[in-house]
C-alpha angles and dihedrals in degrees: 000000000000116000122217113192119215121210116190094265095035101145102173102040092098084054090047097049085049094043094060106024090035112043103011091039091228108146100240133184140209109245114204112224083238101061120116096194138053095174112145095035119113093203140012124228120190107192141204129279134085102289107205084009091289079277110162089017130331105291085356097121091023090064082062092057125109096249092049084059085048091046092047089061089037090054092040080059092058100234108135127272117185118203118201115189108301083025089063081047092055098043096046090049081048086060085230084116129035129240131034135262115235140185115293104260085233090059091217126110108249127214119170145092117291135162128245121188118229112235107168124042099175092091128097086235099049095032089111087051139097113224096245093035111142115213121189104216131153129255123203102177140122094196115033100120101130108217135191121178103234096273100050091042084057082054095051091056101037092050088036099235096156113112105173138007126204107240144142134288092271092044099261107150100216134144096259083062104059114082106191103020100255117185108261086353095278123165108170136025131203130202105257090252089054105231093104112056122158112185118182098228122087115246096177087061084059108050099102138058089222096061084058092262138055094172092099084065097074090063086057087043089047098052082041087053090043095051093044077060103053096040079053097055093049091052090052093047087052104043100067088047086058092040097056087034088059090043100054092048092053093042091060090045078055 
């Protein structure tokens, strides 16, 4: 069960639930920001909106929410939590993530297609992914420019945090590209243990052909292929222990 928060101002949460129960057949459910709980839930998606109405700063009073104290111990637990737009802001105000989310330089609110580049694929979220791969997904933010002041940025790299870079269609990273002047291009971040990643386009919006990309929709594939491993690796864990346990039983019949 895939778990999708809702904030008071929450405005994709009904994409993303489609998205995942709809298109990839995952079995989803809806996740109250009061809630002090998310047991039971395989994985944690924090969508896009303006939760609170992005009133103080964007995810700044949602980070103070019940559910955000049950998604930090979630997290802590290393189970995987996915931030979309308003999602990365609230991670990052939640300090799960680093850096902070700015006005866009342009200091208009963007809504359009643009590429980002994937750079990291050991992450529940980017498993299904080539490192290099070039996914054409929307964006619908006003602040969305990731910064990172120039230490943490040398973190980021050397720990390689970066998820995911803004680039063209042939995986340049250049400034045309960038369409909210992120620092380094960089358009999503990951923990560095990888379970947490928050990314400013919106791959729910991108999960169909119809809606002009289904590109969105590997990110989904990739969390589904990381969960059937892990659910693997329990069963085989399980399996020899039941197996010795079966053996020695019959063994004293004996």
């Amino acid at each position: 069960m895939i778990g999708i928060v809702v904030f008071p101002g929450s405005n994709c949460d009904a994409d993303t639930y489609h998205a995942v129960r709809d298109v990839l057949g995952r079995a989803a459910a809806y996740v109250w920001h009061q809630e002090t709980s998310l047991d039971g839930l395989d994985a944690v998606v924090l969508p896009g909106g303006f939760a609170y109405g992005d009133y103080l700063r964007a995810g700044a009073i949602a980070a103070t929410s019940p559910v955000m104290r049950a998604v930090r111990a979630y997290a802590a637990a290393g189970r995987p939590v996915l931030g979309i737009c308003n999602g990365f802001q609230v991670l990052v105000e939640t300090r799960l993530l680093p850096g902070a989310l700015l006005p866009n330089v342009s200091g208009e609110f963007r809504c359009r297609h643009v590429y980002i580049r994937v750079e990291r694929t050991d992450t529940p979220f980017t498993c299904a992914l080539r490192e290099g791969d070039v996914l054409r997904i929307p964006i619908a933010h006003g602040e969305g420019r990731y910064y990172a002041d120039p230490a943490m940025l040398a973190s980021l790299r050397r720990d390689r945090q970066v998820a995911f870079r803004y680039c063209d269609a042939d995986g340049h990273l250049t400034e045309a590209a960038n369409p909210n002047g992120a620092v380094d291009n960089i358009a999503g971040v990951a923990a560095v243990s990888g379970t947490v990643l928050g990314l400013m386009p919106h791959p729910e919006r991108a999960s169909e052909e119809i809606v002009g990309s289904a590109d969105g929709l590997r990110i989904f594939e990739s969390l589904a292929q990381w969960l059937e491993g892990r659910r693997a690796s329990a069963g085989a864990a399980v399996r020899p222990a039941q197996d010795g346990a079966a053996a020695s039983a019959g063994a004293e019949v004996r």
